[in-house]
SEVORO-408926 format. One line per 5 residues: number of its first residue (from 1); their letters; for each residue y negated, x, z negated of N, C-alpha, C. Coordinates in nm, 3 decimals. Layout:
N
NUM = a = Y/X/Z/Y/X/Z/Y/X/Z; ...
//
This chain:
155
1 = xxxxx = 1.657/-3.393/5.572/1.572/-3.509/5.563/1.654/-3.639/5.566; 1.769/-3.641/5.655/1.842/-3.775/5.627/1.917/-3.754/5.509; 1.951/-3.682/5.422/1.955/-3.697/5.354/1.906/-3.735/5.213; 1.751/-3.736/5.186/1.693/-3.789/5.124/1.659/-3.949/5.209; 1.688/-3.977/5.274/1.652/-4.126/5.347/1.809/-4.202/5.287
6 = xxxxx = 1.941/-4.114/5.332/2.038/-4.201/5.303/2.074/-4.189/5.115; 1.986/-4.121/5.051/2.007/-4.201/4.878/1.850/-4.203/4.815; 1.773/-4.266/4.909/1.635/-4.314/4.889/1.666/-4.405/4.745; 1.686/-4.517/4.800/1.785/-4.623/4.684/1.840/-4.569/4.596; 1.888/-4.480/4.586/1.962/-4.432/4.438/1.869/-4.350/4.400
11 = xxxxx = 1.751/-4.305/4.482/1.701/-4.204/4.342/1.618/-4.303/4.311; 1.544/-4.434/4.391/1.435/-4.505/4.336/1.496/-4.636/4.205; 1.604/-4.596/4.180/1.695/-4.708/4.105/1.713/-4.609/4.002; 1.764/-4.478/4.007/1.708/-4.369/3.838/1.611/-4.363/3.809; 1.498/-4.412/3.900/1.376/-4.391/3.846/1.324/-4.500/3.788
16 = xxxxx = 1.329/-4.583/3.842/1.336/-4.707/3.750/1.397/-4.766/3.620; 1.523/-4.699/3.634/1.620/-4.708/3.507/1.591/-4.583/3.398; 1.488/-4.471/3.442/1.450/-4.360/3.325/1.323/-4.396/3.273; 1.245/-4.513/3.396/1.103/-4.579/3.284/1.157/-4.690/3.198; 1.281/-4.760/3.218/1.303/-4.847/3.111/1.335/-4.863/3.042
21 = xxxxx = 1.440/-4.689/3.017/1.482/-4.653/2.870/1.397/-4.591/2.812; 1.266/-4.573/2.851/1.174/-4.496/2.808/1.021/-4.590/2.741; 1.038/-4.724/2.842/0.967/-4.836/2.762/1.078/-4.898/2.661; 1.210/-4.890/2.659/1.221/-4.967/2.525/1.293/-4.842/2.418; 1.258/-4.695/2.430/1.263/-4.605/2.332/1.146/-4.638/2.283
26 = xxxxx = 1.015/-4.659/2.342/0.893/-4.602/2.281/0.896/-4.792/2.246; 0.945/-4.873/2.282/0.939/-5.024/2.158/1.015/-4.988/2.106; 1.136/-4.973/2.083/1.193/-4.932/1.946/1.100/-4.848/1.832; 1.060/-4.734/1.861/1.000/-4.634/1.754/0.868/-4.718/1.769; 0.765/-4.819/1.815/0.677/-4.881/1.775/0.709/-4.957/1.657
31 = xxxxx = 0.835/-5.042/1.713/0.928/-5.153/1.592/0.922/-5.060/1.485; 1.003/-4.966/1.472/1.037/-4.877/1.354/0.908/-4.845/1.273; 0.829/-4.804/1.388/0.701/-4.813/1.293/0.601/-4.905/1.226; 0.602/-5.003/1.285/0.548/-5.151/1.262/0.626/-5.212/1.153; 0.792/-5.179/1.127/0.866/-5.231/1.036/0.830/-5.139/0.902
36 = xxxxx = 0.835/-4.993/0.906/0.819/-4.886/0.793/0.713/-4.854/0.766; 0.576/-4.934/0.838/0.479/-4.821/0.812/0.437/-4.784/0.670; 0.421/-4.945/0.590/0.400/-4.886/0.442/0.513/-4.794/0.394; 0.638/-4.749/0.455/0.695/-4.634/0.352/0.662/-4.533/0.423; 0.633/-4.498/0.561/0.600/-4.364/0.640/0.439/-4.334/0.575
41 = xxxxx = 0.376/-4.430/0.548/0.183/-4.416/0.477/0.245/-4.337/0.359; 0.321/-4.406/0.287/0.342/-4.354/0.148/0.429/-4.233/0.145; 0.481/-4.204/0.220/0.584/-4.009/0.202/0.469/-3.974/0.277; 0.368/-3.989/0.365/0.256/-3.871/0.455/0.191/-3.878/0.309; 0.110/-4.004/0.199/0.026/-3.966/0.126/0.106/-3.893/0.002
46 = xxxxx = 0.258/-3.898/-0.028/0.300/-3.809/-0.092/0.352/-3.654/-0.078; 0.332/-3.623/0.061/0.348/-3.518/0.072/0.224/-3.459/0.076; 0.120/-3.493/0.130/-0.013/-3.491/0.163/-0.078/-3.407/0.004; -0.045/-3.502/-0.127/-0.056/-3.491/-0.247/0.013/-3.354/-0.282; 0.130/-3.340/-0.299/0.208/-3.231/-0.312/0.154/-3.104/-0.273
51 = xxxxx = 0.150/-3.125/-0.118/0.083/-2.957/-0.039/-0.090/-2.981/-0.163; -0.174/-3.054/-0.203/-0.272/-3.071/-0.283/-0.228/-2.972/-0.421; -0.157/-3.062/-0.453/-0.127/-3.048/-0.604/-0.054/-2.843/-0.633; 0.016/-2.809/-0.534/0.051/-2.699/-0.506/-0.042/-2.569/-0.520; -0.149/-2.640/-0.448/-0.285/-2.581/-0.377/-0.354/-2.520/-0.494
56 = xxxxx = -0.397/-2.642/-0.540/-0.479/-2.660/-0.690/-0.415/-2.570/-0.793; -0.331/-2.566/-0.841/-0.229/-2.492/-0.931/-0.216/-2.333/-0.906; -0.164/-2.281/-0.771/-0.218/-2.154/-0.725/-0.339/-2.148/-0.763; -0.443/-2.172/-0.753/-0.606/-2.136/-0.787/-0.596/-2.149/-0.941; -0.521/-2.221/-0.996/-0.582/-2.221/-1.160/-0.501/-2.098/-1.192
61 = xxxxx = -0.395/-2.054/-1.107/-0.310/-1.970/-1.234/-0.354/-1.822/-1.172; -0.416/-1.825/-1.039/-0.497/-1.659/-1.011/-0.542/-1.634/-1.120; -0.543/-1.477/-1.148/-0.618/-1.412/-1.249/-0.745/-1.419/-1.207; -0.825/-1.386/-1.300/-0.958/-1.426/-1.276/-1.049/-1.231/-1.309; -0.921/-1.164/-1.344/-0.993/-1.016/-1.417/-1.002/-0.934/-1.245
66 = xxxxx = -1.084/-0.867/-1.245/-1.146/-0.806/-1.130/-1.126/-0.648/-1.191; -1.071/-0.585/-1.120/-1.017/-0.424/-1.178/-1.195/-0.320/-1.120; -1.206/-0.261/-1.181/-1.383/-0.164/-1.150/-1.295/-0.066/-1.216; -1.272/0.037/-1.142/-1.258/0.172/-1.178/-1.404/0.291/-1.184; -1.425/0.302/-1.318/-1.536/0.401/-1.326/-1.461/0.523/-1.374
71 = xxxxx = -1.544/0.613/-1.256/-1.488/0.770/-1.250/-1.632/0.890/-1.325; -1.573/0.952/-1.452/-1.631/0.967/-1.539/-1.641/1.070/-1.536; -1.707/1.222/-1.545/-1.647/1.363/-1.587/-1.628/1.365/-1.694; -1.589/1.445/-1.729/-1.552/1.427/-1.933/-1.542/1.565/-1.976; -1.634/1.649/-2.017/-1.612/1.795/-2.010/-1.536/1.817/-2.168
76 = xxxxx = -1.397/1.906/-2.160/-1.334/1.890/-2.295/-1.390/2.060/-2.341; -1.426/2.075/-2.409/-1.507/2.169/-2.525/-1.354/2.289/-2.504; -1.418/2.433/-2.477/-1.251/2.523/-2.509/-1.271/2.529/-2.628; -1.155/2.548/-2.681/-1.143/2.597/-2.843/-1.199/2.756/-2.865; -1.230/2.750/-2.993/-1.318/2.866/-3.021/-1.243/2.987/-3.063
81 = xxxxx = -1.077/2.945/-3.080/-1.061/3.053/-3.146/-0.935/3.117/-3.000; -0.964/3.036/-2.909/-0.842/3.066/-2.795/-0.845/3.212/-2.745; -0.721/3.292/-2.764/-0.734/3.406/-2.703/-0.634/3.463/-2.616; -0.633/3.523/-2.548/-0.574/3.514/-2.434/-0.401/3.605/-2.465; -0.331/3.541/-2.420/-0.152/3.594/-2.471/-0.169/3.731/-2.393
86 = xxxxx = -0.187/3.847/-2.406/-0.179/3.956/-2.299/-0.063/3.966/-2.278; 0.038/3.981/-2.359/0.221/3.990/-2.330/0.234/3.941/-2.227; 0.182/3.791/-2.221/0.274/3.682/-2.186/0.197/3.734/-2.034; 0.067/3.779/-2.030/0.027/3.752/-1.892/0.101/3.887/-1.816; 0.110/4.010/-1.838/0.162/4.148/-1.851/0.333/4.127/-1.812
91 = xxxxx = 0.373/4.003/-1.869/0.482/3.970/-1.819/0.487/3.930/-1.686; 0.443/3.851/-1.635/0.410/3.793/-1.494/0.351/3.855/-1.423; 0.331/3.993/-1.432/0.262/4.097/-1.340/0.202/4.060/-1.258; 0.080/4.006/-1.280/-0.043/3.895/-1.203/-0.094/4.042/-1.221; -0.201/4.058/-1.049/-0.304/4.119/-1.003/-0.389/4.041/-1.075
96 = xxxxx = -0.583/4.137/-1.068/-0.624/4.059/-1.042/-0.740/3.921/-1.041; -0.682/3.977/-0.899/-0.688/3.880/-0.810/-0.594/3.744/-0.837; -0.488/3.750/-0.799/-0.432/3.631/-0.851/-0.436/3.566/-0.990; -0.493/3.639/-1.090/-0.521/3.562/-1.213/-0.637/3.516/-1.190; -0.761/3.519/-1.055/-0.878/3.479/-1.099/-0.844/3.339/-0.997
101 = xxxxx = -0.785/3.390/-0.912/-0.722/3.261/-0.813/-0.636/3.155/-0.932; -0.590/3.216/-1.042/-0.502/3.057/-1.119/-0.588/3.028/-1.161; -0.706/3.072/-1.244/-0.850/3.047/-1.319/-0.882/2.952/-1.260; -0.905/2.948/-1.111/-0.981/2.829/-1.048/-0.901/2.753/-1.025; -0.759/2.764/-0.983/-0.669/2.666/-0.966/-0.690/2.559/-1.098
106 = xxxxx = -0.664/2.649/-1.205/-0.678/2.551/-1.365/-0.783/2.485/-1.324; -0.883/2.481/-1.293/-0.995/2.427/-1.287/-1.003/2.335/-1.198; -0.932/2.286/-1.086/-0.943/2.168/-1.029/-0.917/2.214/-0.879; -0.988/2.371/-0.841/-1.044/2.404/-0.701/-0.933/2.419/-0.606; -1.005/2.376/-0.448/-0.914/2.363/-0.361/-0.886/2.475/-0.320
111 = xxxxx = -0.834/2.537/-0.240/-0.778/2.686/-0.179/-0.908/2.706/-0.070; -1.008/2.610/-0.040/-1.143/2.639/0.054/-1.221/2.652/-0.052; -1.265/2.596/-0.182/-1.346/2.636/-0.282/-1.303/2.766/-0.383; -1.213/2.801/-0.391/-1.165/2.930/-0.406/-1.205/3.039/-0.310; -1.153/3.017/-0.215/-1.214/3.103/-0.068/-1.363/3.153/-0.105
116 = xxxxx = -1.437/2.999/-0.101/-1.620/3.040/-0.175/-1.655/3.115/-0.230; -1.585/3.031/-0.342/-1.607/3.116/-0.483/-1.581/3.281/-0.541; -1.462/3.332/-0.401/-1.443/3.459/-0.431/-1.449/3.528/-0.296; -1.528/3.504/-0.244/-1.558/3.564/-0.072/-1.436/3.616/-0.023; -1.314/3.490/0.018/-1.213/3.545/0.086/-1.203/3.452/0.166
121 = xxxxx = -1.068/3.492/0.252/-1.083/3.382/0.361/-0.951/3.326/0.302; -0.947/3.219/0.311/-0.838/3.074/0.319/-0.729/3.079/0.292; -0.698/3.227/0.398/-0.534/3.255/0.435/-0.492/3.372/0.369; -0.572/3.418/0.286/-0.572/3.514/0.169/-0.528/3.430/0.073; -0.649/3.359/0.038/-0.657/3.270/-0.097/-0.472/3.199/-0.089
126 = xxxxx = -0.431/3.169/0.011/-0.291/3.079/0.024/-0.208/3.200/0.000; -0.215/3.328/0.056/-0.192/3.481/-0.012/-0.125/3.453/-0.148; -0.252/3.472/-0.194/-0.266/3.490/-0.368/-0.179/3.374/-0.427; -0.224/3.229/-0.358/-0.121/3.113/-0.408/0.016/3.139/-0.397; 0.053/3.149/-0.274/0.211/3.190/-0.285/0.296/3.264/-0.406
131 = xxxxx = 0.205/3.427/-0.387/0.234/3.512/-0.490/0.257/3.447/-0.585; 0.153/3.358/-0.658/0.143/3.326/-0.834/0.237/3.259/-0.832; 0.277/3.157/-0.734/0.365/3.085/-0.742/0.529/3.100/-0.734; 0.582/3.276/-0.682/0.714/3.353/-0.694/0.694/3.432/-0.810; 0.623/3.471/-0.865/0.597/3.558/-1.000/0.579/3.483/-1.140
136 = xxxxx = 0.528/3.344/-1.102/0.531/3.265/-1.239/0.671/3.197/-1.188; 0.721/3.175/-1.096/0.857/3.058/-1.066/0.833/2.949/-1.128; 0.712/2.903/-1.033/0.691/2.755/-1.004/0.685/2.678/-0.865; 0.651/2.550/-0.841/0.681/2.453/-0.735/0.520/2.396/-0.683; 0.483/2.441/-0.747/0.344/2.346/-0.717/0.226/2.404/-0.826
141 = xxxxx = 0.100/2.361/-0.833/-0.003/2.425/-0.866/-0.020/2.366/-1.005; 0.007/2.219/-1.024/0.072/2.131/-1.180/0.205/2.216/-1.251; 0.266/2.249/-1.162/0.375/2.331/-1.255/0.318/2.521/-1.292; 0.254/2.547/-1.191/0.180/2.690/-1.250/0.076/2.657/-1.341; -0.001/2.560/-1.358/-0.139/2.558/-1.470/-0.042/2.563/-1.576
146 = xxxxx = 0.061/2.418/-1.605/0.138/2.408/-1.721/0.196/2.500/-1.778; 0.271/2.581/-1.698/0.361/2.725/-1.742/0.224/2.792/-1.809; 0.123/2.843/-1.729/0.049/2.931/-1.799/-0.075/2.902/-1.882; -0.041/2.718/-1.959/-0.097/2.701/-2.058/-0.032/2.689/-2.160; 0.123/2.670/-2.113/0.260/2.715/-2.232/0.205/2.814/-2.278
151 = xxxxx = 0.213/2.951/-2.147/0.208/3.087/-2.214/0.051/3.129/-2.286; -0.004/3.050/-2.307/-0.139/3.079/-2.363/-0.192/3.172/-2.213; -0.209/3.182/-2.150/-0.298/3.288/-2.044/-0.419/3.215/-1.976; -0.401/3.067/-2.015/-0.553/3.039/-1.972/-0.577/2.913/-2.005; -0.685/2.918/-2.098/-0.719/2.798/-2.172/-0.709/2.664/-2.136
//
């Protein structure tokens, strides 16, 4: 406590001397502003303009086309004279079973609508997928339709 008593005076003399650089900072930047204001009005209303003009320009040059995807069925007609490669299928020593499992594969169906469609269960039907898929030597169910619409075996 005596020590705040013996530099009472010196702190009440910084304090005095930090409000009076602080009243003539804030007159200076009044001056500055009182001296500039017409050029500080004019860069706020030219920038002001700019962020505008920026604004405006983005909106004219958005596209204006709105994308609508319509999802269509489109049933493509089989050909009349398509007949089935027996070689080619006789080659690939397809059960079957697994030729009626690529049938539906060609056709769009999932390995649970297959299941349905041929009263099996799931883990059969993935069975039969595997198989077709080491006996034709393919990667995927796009690379078995393609191979066995190369080989003529299913329309």
């Amino acid at each position: 406590m005596t020590l705040l008593k013996d530099f009472k005076h010196i702190i009440l003399y910084g304090l005095i001397l930090a409000i009076l650089v602080f009243a003539l900072k804030w007159l200076q930047w009044k001056f500055l502003i009182v001296d500039n204001s017409i050029d500080i009005y004019i860069g706020l209303i030219a920038v002001f303009f700019t962020i505008l003009g920026v604004w405006v320009a983005t909106q004219l040059v958005k596209p204006k086309v709105h994308k609508v995807i319509i999802e269509k069925e489109v049933f493509i007609p089989l050909p009349d004279d398509f007949t089935i490669n027996e070689v080619g299928l006789k080659k690939l020593n397809l059960s079957s079973r697994e030729y009626e499992v690529l049938q539906l594969i060609s056709k769009g169906y999932s390995n649970a609508d297959i299941s349905k469609n041929l009263f099996l269960s799931v883990s059969t039907v993935k069975t039969h997928v595997s198989n077709l898929f080491t006996k034709m030597d393919v990667q995927s169910r796009t690379q078995a339709i393609e191979k066995s619409k190369r080989l003529k075996i299913i329309p």
